[in-house]
ZAGUTI-546453 format. One record per residue (C-alpha): chain; residue number from 1; x, y, z. Coordinates in Angstrom, 2 decimals. Example, Ala and Ser with C-alpha at 12.3 -4.5 7.8 and 13.67 -1.06 7.14 Angstrom:
# residues 2
<pt><mardren>A</mardren><miro>1</miro><u>12.30</u><v>-4.50</v><w>7.80</w></pt>
<pt><mardren>A</mardren><miro>2</miro><u>13.67</u><v>-1.06</v><w>7.14</w></pt>
This chain:
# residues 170
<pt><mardren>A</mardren><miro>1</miro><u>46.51</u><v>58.84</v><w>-41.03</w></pt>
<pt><mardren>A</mardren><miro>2</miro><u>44.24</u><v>55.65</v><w>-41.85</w></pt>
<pt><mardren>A</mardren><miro>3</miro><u>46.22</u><v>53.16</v><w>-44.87</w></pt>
<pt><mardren>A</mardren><miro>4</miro><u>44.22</u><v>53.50</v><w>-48.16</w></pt>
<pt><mardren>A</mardren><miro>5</miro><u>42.13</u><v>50.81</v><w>-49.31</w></pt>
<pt><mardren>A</mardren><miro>6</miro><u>44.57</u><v>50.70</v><w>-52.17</w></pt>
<pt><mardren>A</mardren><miro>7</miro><u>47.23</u><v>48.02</v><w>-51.27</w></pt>
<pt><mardren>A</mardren><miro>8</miro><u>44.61</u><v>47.18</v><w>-47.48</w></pt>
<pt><mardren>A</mardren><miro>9</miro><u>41.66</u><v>45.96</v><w>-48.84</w></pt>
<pt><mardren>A</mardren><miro>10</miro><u>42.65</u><v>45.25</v><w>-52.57</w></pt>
<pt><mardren>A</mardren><miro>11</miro><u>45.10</u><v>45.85</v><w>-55.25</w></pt>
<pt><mardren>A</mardren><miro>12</miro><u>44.28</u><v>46.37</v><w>-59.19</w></pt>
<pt><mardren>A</mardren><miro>13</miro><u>46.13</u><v>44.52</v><w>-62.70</w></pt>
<pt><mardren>A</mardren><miro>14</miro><u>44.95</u><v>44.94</v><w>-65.78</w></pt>
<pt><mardren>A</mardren><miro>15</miro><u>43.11</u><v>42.04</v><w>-67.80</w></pt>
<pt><mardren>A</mardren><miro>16</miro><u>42.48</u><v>43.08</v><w>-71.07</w></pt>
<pt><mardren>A</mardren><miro>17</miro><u>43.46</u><v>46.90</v><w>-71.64</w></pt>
<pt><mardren>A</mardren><miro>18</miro><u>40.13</u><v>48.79</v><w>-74.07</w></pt>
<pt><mardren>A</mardren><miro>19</miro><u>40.14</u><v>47.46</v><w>-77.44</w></pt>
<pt><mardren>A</mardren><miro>20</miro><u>37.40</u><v>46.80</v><w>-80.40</w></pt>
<pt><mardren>A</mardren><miro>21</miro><u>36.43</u><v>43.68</v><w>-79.60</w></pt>
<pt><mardren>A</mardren><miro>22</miro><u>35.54</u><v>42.85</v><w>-83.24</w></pt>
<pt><mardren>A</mardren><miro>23</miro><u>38.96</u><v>43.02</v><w>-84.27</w></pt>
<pt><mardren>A</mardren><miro>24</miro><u>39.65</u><v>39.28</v><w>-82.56</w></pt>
<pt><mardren>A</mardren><miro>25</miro><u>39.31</u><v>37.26</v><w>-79.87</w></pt>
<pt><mardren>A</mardren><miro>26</miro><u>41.14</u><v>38.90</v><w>-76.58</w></pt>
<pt><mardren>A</mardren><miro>27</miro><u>43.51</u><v>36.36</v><w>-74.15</w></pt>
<pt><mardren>A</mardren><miro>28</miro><u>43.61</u><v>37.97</v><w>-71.18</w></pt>
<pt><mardren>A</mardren><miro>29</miro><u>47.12</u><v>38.78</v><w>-69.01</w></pt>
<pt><mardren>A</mardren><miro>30</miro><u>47.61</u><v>36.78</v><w>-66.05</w></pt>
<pt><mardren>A</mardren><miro>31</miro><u>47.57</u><v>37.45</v><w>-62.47</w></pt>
<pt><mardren>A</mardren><miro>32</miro><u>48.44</u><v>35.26</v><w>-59.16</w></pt>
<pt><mardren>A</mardren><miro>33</miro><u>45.98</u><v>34.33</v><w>-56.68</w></pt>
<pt><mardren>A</mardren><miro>34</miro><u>49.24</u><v>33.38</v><w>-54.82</w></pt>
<pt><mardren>A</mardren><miro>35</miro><u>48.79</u><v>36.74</v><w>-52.27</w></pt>
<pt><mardren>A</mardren><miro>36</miro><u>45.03</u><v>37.13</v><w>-52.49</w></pt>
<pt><mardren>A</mardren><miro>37</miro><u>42.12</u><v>35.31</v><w>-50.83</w></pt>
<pt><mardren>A</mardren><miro>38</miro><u>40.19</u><v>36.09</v><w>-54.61</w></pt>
<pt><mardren>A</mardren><miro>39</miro><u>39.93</u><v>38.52</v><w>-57.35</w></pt>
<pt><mardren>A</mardren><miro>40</miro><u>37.00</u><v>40.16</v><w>-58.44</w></pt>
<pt><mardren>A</mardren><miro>41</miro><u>37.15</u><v>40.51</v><w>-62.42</w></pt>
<pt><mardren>A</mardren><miro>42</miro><u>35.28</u><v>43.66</v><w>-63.47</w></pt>
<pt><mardren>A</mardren><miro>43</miro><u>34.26</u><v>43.70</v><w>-67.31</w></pt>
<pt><mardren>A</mardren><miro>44</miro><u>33.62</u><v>47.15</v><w>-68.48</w></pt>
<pt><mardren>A</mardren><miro>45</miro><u>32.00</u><v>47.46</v><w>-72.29</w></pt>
<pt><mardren>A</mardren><miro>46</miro><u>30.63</u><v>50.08</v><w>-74.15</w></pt>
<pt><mardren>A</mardren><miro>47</miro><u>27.80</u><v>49.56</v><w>-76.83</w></pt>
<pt><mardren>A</mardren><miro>48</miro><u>28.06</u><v>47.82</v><w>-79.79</w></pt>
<pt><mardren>A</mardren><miro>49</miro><u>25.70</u><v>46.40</v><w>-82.38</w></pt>
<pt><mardren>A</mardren><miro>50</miro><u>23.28</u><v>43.99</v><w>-82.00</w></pt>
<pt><mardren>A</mardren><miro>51</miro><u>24.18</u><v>40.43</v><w>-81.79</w></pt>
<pt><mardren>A</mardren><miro>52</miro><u>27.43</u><v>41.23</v><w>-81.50</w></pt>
<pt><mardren>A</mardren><miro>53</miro><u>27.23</u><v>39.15</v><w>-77.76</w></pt>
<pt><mardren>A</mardren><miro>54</miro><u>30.22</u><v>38.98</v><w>-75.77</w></pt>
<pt><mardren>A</mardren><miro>55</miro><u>31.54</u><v>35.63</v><w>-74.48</w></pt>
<pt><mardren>A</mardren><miro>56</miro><u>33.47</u><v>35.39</v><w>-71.37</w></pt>
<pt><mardren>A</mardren><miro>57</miro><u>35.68</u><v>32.55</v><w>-70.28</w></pt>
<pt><mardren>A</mardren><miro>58</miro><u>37.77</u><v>32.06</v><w>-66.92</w></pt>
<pt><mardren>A</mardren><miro>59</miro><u>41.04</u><v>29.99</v><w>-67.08</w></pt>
<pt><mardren>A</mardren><miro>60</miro><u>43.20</u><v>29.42</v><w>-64.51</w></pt>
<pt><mardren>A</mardren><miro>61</miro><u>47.09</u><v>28.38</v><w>-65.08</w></pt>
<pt><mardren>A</mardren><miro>62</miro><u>49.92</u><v>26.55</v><w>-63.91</w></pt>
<pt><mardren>A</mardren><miro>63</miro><u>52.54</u><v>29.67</v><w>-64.46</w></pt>
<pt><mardren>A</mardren><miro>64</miro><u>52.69</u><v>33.28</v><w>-64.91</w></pt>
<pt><mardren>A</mardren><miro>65</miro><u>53.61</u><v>32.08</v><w>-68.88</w></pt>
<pt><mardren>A</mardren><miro>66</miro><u>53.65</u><v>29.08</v><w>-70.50</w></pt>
<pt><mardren>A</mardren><miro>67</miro><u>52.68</u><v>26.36</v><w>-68.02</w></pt>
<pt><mardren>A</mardren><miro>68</miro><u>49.76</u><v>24.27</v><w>-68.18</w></pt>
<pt><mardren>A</mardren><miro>69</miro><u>46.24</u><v>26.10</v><w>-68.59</w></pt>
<pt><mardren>A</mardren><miro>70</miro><u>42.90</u><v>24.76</v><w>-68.15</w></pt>
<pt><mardren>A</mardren><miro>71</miro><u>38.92</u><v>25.66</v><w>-67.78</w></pt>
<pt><mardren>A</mardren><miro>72</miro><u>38.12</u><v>27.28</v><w>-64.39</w></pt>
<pt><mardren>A</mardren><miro>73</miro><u>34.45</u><v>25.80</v><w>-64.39</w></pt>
<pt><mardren>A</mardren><miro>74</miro><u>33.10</u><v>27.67</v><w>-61.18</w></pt>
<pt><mardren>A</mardren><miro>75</miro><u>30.81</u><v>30.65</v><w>-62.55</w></pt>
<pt><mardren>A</mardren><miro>76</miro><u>27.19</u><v>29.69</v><w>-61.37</w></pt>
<pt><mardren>A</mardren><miro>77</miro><u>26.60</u><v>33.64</v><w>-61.38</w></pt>
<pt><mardren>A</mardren><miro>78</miro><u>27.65</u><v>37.02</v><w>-61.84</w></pt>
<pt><mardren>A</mardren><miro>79</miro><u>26.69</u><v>40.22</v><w>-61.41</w></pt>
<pt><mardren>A</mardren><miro>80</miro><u>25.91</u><v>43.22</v><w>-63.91</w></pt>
<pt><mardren>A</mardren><miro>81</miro><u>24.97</u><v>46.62</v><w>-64.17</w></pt>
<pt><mardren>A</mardren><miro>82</miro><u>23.50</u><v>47.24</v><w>-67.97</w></pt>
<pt><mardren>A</mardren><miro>83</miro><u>21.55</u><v>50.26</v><w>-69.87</w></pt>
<pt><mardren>A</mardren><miro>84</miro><u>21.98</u><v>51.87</v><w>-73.03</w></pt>
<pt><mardren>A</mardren><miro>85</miro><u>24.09</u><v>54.60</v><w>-71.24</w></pt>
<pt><mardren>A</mardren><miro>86</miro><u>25.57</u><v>53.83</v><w>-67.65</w></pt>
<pt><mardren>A</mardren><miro>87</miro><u>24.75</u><v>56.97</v><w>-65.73</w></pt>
<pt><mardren>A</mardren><miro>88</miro><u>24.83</u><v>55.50</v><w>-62.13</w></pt>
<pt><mardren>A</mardren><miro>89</miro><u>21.09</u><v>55.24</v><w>-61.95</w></pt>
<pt><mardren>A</mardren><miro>90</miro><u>21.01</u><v>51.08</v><w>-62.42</w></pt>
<pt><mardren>A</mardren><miro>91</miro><u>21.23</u><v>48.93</v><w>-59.79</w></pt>
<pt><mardren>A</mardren><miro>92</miro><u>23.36</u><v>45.02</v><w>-60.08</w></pt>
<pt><mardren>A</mardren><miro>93</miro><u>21.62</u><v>42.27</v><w>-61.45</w></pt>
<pt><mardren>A</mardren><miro>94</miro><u>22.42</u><v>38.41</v><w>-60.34</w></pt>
<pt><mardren>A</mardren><miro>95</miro><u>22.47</u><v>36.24</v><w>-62.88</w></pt>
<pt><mardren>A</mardren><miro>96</miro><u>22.87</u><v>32.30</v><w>-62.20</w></pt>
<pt><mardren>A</mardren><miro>97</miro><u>23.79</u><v>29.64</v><w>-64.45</w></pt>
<pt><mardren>A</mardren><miro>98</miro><u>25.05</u><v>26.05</v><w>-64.16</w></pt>
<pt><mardren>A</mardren><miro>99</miro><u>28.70</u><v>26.36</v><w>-63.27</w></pt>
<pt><mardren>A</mardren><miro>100</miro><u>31.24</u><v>26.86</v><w>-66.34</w></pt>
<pt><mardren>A</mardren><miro>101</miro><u>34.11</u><v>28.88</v><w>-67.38</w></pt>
<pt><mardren>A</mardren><miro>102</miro><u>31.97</u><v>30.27</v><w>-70.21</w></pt>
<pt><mardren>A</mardren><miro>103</miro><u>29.72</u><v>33.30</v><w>-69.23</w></pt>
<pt><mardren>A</mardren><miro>104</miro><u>27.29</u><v>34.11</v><w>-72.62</w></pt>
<pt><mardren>A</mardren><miro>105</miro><u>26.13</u><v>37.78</v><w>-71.82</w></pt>
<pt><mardren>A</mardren><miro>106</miro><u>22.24</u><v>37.88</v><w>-72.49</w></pt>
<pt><mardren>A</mardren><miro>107</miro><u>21.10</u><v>38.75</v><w>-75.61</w></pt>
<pt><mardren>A</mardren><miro>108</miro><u>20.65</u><v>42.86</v><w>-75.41</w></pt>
<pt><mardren>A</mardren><miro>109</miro><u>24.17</u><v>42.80</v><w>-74.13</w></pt>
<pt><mardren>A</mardren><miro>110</miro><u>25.87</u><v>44.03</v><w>-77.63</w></pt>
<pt><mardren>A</mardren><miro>111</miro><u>23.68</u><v>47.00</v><w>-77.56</w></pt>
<pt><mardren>A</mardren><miro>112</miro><u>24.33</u><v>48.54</v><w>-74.15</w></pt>
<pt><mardren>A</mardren><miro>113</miro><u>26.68</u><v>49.50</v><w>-72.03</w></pt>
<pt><mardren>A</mardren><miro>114</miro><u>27.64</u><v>47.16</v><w>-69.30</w></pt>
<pt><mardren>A</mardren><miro>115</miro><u>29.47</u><v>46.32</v><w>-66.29</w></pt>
<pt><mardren>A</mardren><miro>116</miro><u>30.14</u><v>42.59</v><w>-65.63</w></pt>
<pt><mardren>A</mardren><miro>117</miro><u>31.98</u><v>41.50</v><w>-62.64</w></pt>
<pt><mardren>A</mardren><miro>118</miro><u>32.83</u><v>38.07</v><w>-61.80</w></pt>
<pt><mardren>A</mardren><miro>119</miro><u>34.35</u><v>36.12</v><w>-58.08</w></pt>
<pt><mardren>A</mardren><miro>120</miro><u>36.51</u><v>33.94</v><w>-58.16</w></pt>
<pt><mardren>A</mardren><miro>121</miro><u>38.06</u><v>32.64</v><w>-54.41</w></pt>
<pt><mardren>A</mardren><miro>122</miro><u>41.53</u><v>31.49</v><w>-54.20</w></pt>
<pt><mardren>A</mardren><miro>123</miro><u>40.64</u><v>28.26</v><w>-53.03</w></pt>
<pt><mardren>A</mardren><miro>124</miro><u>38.48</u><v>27.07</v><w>-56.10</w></pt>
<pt><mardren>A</mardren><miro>125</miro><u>41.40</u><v>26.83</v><w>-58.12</w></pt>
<pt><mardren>A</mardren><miro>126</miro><u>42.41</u><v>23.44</v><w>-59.17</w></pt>
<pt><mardren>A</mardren><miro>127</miro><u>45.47</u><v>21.83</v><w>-57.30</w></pt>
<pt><mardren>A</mardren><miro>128</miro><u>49.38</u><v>23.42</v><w>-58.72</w></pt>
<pt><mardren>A</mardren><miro>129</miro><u>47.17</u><v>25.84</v><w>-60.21</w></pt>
<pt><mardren>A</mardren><miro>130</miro><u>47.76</u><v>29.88</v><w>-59.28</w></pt>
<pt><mardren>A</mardren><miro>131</miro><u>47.37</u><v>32.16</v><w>-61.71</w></pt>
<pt><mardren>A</mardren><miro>132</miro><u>43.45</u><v>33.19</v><w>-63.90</w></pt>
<pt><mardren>A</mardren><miro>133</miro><u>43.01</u><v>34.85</v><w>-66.54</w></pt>
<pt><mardren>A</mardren><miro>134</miro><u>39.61</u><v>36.49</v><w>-68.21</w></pt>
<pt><mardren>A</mardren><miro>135</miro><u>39.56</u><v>35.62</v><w>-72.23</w></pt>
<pt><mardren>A</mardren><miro>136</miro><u>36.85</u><v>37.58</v><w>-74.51</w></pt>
<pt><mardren>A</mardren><miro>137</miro><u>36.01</u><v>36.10</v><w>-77.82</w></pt>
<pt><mardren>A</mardren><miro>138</miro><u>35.71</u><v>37.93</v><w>-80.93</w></pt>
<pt><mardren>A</mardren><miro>139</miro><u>32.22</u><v>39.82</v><w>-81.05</w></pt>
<pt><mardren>A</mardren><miro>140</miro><u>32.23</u><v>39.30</v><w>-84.77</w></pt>
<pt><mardren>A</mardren><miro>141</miro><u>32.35</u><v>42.13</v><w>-87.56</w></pt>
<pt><mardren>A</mardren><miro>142</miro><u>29.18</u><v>43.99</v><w>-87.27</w></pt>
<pt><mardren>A</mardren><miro>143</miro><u>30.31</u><v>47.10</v><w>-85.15</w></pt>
<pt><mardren>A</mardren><miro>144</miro><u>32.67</u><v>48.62</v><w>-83.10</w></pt>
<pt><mardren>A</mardren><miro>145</miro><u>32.25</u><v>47.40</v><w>-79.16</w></pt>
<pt><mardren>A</mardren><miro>146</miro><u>35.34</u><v>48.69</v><w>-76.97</w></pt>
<pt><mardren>A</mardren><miro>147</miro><u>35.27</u><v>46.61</v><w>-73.61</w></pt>
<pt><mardren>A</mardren><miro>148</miro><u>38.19</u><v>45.91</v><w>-71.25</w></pt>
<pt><mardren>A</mardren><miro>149</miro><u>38.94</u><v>43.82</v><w>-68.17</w></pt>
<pt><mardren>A</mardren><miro>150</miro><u>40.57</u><v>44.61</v><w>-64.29</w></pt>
<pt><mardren>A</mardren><miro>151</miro><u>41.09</u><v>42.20</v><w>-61.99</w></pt>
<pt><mardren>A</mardren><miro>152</miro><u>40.56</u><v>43.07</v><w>-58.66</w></pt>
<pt><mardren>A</mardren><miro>153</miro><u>42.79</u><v>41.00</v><w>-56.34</w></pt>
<pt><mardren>A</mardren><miro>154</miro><u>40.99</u><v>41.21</v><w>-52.66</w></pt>
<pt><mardren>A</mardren><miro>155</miro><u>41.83</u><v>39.45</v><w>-49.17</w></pt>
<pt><mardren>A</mardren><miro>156</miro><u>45.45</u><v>40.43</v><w>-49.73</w></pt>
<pt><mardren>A</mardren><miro>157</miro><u>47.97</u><v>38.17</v><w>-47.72</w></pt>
<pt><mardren>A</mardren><miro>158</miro><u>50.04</u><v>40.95</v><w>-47.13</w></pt>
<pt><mardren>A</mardren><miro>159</miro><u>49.18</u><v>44.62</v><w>-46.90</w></pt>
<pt><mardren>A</mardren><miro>160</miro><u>51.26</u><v>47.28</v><w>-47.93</w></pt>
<pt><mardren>A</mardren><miro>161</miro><u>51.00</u><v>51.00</v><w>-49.05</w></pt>
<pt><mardren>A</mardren><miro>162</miro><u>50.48</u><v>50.86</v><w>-52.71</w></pt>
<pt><mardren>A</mardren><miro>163</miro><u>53.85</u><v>51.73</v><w>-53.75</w></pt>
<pt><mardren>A</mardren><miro>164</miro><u>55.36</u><v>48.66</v><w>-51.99</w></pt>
<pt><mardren>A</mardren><miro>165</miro><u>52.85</u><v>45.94</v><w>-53.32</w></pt>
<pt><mardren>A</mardren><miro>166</miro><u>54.36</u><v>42.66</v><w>-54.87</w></pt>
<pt><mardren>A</mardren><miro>167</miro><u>53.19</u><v>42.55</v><w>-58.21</w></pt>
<pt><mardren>A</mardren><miro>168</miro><u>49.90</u><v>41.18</v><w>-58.85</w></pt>
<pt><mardren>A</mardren><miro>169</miro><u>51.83</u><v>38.45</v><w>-61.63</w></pt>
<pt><mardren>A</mardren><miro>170</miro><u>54.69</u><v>37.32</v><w>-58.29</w></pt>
C-alpha cells in the first residue's frame, strides 16, 4: 500500500481555530519551518458585513514562545477563491501587491465567503528566525464574520506516517 499524502507530501497545524472575528484581533499559534521546505497558510472565512475587511499579517519568530518576533515582508501575492456562497464552482484568483507582511483583502471581502491561501518558503525567513505565524486583526463591530487559519507545512524533511510526525511547533 502507497504512504498517504498525510505525513509524504504535507502535514497540517492549526493557525487560528473559527472564531468571530469582531470580537478582537486574532495572534495566530506558531509553527516551525524547521522540517518543512514552506507552509502554505490557508484562510478560510465565512461572510460578514460589509466593510468589515479582514487584515492579514505574516510574522515570523525567533522561538516557538517568547523569542524575538518580527514582520515577514515577502507577500507580493496570494491566491483566493471568493463568492457569496463557496459551492466549488469558482476558480483561484492571483492577486499581486508590493511585498509586505500585511495582506488588506479587497473591498467585497467582508461580504463573501472566501478562501485565502498564502506561500511562504523556508528560505525567506530572516536569519535565527524559524517559526511564522498568521495574525488577523479585529474586523470591527458591525457583524458576525467566523474565519480561521491552517497552516499547511509542505516539502517535509522527513516523511513519516501521520501518527509518527514531529510536531509541526519541534
Amino acid at each position: 500500500m502507497a504512504q498517504e499524502a498525510l505525513g509524504r507530501l504535507f502535514d497540517i497545524s492549526a493557525g487560528i481555530v473559527p472564531v468571530d472575528s469582531q470580537t478582537a484581533a486574532m495572534t495566530g499559534k506558531r509553527v516551525s519551518l524547521k522540517n518543512a521546505g514552506g507552509c502554505t497558510i490557508v484562510v478560510f472565512k465565512a461572510a460578514g458585513t460589509a466593510n468589515d475587511d479582514p487584515v492579514l499579517d505574516l510574522q515570523q519568530h525567533t522561538a516557538a514562545s517568547g523569542g524575538t518576533t518580527a514582520d515577514l515582508d515577502i507577500i507580493d501575492h496570494y491566491y483566493i477563491k471568493q463568492e457569496a456562497t463557496l459551492d466549488g464552482d469558482e476558480t483561484w484568483t492571483r492577486v499581486t501587491q508590493s511585498a509586505a507582511s500585511e495582506v488588506t483583502l479587497n473591498s467585497t471581502s467582508a461580504e463573501t465567503q472566501m478562501i485565502v491561501v498564502i506561500e511562504v518558503d523556508a528560505r525567506s525567513l530572516s536569519d535565527g528566525y524559524d517559526y511564522i505565524s498568521l495574525d488577523i486583526a479585529d474586523t470591527g463591530s458591525a457583524g458576525a464574520q467566523l474565519i480561521s487559519c491552517l497552516y499547511l507545512l509542505r516539502d517535509l524533511a522527513v516523511q513519516r506516517t501521520p501518527a509518527n510526525l514531529i510536531a509541526p511547533l519541534s
